[in-house]
N, C-alpha and C positions, 0 to 999 in steps of 0.2 A: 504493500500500500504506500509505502514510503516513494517508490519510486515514481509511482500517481502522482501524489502532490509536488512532488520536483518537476513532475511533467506541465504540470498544470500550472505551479507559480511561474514557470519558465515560458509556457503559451501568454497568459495574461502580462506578465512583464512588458512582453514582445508586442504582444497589440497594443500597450498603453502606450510605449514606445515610440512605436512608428508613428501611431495618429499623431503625438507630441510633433518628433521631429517634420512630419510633411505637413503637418503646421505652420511650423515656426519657418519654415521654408516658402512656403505661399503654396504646397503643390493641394490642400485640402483648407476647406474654410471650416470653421468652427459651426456651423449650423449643415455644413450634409450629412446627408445617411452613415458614408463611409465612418469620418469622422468618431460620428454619435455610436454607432455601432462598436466600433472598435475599443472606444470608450468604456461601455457601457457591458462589451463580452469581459475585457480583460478587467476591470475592477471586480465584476461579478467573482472571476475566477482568482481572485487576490483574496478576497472577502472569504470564501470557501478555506483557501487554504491556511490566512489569519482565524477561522475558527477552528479549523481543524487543530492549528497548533497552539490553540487558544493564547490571540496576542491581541489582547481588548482595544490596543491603539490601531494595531494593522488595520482589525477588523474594523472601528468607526471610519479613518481613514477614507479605508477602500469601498465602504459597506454606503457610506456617505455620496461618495464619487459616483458607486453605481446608482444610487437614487436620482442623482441630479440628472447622470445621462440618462437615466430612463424615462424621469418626465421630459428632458429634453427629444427623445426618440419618438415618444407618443404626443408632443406637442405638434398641433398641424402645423404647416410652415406657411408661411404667407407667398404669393405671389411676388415677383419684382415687379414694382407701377413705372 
């Protein structure tokens, strides 16, 4: 099981990651799917494994991150006028 959760904190790292850097680079904007998504997989999967290893910071942290990106993923988007 142990080798699960190294799989798993290392997938979620990895998508918080990237969304960050192809951010910070201009190649994704802070409101697309991709973005949200990515966001929103890889804190989920942060949160899981901060409980697993019961680390009450990780878990608000990350457990926090995933709430925002999810209302941000089910918030409709507007149109550009």
């Amino acid at each position: 099981m142990n080798n699960v959760i190294q799989v798993l904190s290392l997938l979620g790292a990895v998508l918080v990651l990237v969304a960050f850097v192809l951010l910070q680079r201009g190649r994704w904007l802070s409101n697309t799917p991709a973005y949200l998504w990515a966001n929103l997989l890889g804190s989920t999967a942060l949160t899981v494994v901060g409980a697993w290893d019961r680390r009450a910071g990780f878990v608000l942290l990350e457990g926090v991150w995933a709430i925002v990106s999810l209302i941000s993923v089910l918030r409709p988007r507007r149109s550009a006028a």
